[in-house]
C-alpha positions in Angstrom: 59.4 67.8 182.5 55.9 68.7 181.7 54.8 67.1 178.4 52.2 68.8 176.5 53.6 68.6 173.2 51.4 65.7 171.2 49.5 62.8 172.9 50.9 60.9 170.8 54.2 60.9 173.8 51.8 59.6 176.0 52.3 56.0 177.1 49.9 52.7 176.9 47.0 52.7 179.2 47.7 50.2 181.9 44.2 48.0 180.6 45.9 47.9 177.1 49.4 46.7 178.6 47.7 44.4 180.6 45.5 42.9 177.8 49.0 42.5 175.4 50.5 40.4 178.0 47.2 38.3 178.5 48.0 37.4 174.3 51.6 37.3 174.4 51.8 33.4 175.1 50.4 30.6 173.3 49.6 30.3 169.7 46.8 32.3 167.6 45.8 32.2 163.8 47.4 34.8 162.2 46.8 37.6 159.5 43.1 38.6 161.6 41.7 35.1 161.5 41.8 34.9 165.3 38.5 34.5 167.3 40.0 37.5 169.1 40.6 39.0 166.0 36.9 38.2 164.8 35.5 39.0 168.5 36.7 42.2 168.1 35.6 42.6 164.6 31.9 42.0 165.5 32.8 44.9 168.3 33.2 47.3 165.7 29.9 46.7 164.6 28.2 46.7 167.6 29.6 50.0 168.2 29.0 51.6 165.1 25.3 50.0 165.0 25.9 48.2 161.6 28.0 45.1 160.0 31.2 46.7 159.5 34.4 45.9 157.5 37.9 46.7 159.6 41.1 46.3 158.8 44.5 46.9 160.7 47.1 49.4 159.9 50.6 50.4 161.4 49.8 54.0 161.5 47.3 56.8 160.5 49.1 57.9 157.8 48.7 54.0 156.4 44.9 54.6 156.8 44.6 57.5 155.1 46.6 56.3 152.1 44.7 53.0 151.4 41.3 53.9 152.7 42.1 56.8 149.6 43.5 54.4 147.4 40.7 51.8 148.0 38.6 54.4 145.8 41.3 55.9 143.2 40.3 56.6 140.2 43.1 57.7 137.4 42.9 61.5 137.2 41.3 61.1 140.3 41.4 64.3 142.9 41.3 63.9 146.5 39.8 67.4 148.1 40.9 67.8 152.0 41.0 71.3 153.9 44.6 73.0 153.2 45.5 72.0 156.8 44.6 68.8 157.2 47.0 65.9 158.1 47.1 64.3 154.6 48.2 67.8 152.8 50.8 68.6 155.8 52.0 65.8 157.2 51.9 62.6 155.3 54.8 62.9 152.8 52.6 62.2 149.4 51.8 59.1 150.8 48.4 59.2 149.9 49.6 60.0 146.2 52.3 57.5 146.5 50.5 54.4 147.6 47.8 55.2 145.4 49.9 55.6 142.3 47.4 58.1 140.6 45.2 60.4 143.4 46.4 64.3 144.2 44.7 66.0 147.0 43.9 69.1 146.1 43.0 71.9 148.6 39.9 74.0 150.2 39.8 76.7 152.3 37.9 77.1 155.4 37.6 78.7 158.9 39.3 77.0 162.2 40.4 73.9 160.1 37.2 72.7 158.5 36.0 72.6 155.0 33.9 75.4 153.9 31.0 73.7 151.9 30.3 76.6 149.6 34.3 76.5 148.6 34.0 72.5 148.3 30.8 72.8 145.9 32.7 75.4 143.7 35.5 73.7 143.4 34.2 70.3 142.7 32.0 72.2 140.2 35.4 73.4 138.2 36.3 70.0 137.4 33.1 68.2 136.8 34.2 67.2 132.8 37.7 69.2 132.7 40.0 65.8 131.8 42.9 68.2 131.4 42.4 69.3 135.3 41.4 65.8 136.6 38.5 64.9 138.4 37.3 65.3 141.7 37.6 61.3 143.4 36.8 61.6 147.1 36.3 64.2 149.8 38.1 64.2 153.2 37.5 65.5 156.4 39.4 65.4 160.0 37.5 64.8 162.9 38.6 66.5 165.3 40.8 68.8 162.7 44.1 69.9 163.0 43.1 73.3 164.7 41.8 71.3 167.0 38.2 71.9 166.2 34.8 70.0 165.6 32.9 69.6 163.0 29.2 69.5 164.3 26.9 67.3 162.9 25.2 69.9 161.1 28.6 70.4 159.7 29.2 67.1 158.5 25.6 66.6 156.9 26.3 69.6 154.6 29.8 68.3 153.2 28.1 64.9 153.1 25.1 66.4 150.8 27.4 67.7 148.1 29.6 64.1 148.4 26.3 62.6 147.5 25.1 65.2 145.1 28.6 64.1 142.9 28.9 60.5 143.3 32.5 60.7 145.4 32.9 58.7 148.4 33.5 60.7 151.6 36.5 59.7 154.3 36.8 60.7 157.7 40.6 60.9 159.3 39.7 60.0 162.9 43.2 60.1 164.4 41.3 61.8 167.4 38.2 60.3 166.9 37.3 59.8 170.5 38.2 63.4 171.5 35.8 64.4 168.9 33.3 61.8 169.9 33.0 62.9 173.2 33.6 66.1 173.0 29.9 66.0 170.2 28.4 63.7 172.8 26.7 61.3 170.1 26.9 58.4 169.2 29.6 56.3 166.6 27.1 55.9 164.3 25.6 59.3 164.3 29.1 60.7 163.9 29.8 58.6 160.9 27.6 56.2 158.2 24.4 58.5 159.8 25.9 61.6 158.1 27.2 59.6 155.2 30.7 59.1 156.0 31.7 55.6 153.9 35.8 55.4 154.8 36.5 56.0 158.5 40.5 55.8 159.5 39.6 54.5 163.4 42.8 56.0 165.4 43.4 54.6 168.8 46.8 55.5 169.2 46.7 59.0 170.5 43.9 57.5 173.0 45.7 55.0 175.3 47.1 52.4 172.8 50.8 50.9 171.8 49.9 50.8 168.1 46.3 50.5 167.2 44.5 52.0 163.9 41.9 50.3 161.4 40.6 51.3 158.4 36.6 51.0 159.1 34.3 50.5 155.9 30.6 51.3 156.5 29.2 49.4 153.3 31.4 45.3 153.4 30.2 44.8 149.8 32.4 47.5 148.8 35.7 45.9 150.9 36.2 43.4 148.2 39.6 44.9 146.9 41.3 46.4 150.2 42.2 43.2 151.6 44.7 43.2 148.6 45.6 47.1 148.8 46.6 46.7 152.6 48.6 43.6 151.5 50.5 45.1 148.6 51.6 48.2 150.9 53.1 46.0 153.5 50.5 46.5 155.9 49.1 43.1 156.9 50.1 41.9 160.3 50.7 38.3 160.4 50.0 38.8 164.8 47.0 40.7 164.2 46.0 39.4 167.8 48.3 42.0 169.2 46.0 44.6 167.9 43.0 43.3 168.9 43.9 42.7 171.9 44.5 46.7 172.3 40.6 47.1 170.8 39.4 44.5 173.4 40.6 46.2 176.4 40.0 49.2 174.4 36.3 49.0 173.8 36.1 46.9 177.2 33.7 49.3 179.5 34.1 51.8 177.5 37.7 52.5 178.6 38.2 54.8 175.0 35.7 56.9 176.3 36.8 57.6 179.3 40.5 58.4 178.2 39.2 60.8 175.9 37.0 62.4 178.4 39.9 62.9 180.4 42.1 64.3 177.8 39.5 66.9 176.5 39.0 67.7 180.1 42.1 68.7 180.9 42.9 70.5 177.6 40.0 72.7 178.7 41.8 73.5 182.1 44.9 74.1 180.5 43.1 77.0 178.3 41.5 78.3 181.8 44.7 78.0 183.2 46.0 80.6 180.8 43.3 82.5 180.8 43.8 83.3 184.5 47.3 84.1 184.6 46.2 86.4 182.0 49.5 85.1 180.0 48.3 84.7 176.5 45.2 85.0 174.0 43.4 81.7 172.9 42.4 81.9 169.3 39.5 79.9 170.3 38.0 77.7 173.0 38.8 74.3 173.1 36.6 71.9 171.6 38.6 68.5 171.9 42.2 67.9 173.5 44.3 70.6 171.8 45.3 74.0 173.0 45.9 76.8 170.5 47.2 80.0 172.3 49.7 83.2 171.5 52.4 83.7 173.7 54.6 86.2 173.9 58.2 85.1 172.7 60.1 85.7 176.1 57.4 83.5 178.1 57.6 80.8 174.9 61.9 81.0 175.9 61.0 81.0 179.4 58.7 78.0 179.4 61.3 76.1 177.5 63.8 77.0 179.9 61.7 75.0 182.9 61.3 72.0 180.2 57.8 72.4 179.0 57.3 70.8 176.5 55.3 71.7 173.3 55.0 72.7 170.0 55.2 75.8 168.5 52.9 76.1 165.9 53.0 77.5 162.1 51.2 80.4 161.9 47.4 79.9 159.7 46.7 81.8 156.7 44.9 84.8 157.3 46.0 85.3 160.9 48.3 87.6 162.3 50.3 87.7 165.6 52.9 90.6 166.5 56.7 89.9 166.0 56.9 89.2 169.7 54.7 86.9 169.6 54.0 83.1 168.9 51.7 80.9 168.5 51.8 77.6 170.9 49.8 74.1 170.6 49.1 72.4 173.7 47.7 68.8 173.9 46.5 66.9 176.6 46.5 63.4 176.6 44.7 60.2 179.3 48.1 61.1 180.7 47.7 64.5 181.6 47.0 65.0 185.6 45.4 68.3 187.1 49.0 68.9 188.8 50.6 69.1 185.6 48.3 71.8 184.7 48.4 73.3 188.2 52.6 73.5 187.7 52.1 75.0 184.4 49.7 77.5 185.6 52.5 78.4 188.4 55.0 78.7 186.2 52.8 81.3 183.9 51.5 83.4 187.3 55.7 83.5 187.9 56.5 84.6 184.4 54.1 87.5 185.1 55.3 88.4 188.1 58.9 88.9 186.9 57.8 90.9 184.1 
């Protein structure tokens, strides 16, 4: 089979297996007061250029939620693009563990928040206590369409998160792929721009089960400790996490696997560019492919167990009837030859038409 479905079917790095095993024997203080645990901590901060506060999570979704809920404010409105992971995929959990936020939507091209749209809409609620009020801003870096934000990008949503008062979050599920993919720095990605909640997600790069909740300003971290603990999200072996940030971080391995990911994610889109098989609705700007395919090569595909998702259609684009639209994701995993079958397979399917 050739997997291109989600990274997230992508195995453990062999570094971060290896690093798990190193841990797996002897005794460690638990609930993150390790010296591992702490080493790994003070990482963090070296990477991000500041004194940071991070704190473990099971899964992105868990970020999300309390990173949100750490700022809740009754009435209070989260506003995230209508796409974006917490609107579409997260069950209410963000509204559940919080017990009082609502996300409320904002439009925008390829994924990302229009600014103009976010000022006008924070604007309609600023004193309307029958609507609620607008609580915190999120963004996803990269987004769901698979896009960027530039840092251009980020500074102007960052300017009207300061202009209100709201605390501005940053889902990083793929944070490396959009890392690289900006070729800055941590910092300059994140606190730089004004970003104060950053949900660090390692999982998709390489790792078992690795995602923090990173807070840029520690004297605001007072309450989480208790948020994360209330939700069922403290792990008592904590070392088992950082131990998958120490190999991780460790010569910038993280890097490297999201290089290689966003790397082949473009040769998959020249791939089908070649073969002349289907349209891209854009280039690829971290590890996720969107193209339109025609429904008999999308059955034909399937039929030769490629595997990958296909892909709700966006507002305000059409495809044909014949047609569908296909995400592809690349992952560390990913090798040149699975791209080199794949592009086989489409230069057959175009034959045999």
């Amino acid at each position: 089979m050739l997997h291109f479905a989600s990274d997230n079917w992508a195995g453990a790095h062999p570094a971060i297996t290896k690093s798990l095993a190193t841990h797996a024997s002897g005794y460690s203080k638990p609930y993150s007061d390790d010296e591992l645990d702490k080493a790994v901590e003070r990482r963090f901060g070296e990477i991000f250029e500041r004194d940071v506060a991070v704190f473990y999570v099971a899964t992105g979704t868990a970020a999300n939620s309390l990173a949100l809920s750490l700022v809740g404010k009754p009435g209070g409105i989260v506003l995230a693009h209508r796409e974006a992971h917490i609107v579409v995929d997260e069950c209410g959990a963000p509204e559940f563990l919080s017990g009082q936020l609502r996300i409320a939507t904002v439009d925008g091209a390829e994924g990302k928040i229009d600014p103009g749209r976010l000022r006008k809409k924070v604007e309609s609620m600023d004193g309307d206590v029958h609507a609620g009020r607008a609580n915190a801003i999120s963004i996803t870096q990269a987004t769901e369409a698979g896009t960027v934000y530039s840092l251009e990008e980020i500074d102007a949503i960052a300017a009207i998160a300061k202009d209100f008062g709201l605390p501005l979050h940053m889902d990083g599920a793929r944070f490396a792929n959009a890392l690289v993919s900006l070729k800055c720095t941590p910092a300059e990605m994140t606190w730089k721009r004004g970003i104060d909640m950053l949900s660090f997600g390692a999982t998709k790069n390489g790792c078992w089960c690795a995602e923090a909740v990173v807070l840029f300003d520690k004297t605001k971290a007072s309450d989480f400790p208790y948020i994360r603990k209330r939700a069922a999200q403290l792990f008592s072996k904590s070392r088992f996490i950082s131990a998958q940030f120490d190999a991780y971080f460790r010569d910038a391995l993280w890097l490297e696997l999201a290089h290689i990911a966003n790397t082949i994610a473009a040769d998959i889109a020249s791939a089908i560019t070649q073969t002349k098989s289907g349209r891209l609705i854009r280039k690829p700007q971290s590890n996720e492919v969107f193209v339109v395919f025609p429904k008999s090569l999308v059955a034909s595909l399937n039929e030769k167990d490629v595997v990958f998702y296909e892909w709700p259609t966006p507002a305000n684009f059409e495809i044909a009837k014949d047609e569908q639209l296909c995400r592809f994701v690349a992952s560390f995993h990913t090798t040149r030859e699975d791209v080199a079958e794949l592009s086989k397979l489409l230069e057959d399917w175009q034959g045999q038409k």
